[in-house]
N, C-alpha and C positions, 0 to 999 in steps of 0.2 A: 675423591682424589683431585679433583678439577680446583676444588678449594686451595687445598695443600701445594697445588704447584704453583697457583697463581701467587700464593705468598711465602714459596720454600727460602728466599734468598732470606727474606724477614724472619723467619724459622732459624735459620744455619747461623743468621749472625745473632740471635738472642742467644743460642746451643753455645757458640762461641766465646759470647761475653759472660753466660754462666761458668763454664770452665777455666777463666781465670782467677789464680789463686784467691784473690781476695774476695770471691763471691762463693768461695767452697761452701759456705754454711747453707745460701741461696739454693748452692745447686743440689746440694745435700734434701734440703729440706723437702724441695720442688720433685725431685726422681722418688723421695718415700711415698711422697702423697699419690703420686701418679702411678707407681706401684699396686699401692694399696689399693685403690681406685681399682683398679685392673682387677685385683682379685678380689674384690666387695661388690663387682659387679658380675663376677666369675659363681658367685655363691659361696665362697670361701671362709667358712669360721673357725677355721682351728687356732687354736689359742695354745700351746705346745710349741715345742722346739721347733716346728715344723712352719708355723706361723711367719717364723724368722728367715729360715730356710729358703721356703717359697718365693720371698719379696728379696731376697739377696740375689738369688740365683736369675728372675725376672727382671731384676737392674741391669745385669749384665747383659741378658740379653737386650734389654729394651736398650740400652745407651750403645749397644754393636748396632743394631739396628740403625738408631738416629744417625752413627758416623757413616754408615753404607749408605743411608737416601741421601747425607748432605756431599755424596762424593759422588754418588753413581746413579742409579736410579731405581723404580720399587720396582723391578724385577729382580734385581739384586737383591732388594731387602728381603722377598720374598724367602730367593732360592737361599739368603743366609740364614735366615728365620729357621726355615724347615731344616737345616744343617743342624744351627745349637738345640734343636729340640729334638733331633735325632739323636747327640749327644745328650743331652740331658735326659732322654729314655734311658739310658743307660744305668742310671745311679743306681734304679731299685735292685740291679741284677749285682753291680761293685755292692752295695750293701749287704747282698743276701749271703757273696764269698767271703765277706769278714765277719758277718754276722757267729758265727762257729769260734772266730777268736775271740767276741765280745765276749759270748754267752761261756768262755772255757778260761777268763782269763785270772777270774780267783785260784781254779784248780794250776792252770799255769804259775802262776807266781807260788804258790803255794808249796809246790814241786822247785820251783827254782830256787826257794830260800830254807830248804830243808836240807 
């Protein structure tokens, strides 16, 4: 961490100059890689819809994070950390309650258009 603070101001303003518009592609490119990275380091091979899932959901958290260190400090990024991931626990349980309208929704329309 001793690294990181010695050059966060250098950090905040590169985060800075990727997020304006004309570097979207930059900054695009830079948060997949570094994504991915993350979860190829994680052990992660799923190659499915999930693939996609994972690294969407992990940007968001990852670029919450970078705005919380370049405002506040890593005790914040922490306690925000463990917030979206307390949040993001959640999805398998929201999945599992629509899970029953997925798996019913031929018989539903089926019924609706009779």
């Amino acid at each position: 961490m001793k690294i990181l603070n010695d050059d966060i101001k250098f950090y905040k303003k590169t985060f800075n100059h990727l997020l304006l518009p004309q570097n979207a592609n930059i900054m695009k490119k830079s948060l997949y890689n570094a994504v991915d990275e993350m979860w190829y380091l994680a052990g992660d091979n799923s190659t499915d819809f999930n693939f996609y899932t994972k690294r969407a959901i992990l940007s968001g958290i990852y670029v919450n994070a970078l705005f919380v260190l370049f405002n506040k400090d890593f005790k914040q990024v922490e306690i925000n950390i463990d917030k979206n991931l307390k949040k993001i626990s959640k999805i398998p349980k929201f999945k599992e309650r629509f899970s029953f309208i997925k798996d019913n929704i031929p018989v539903i329309l089926k019924g609706l258009l009779s």
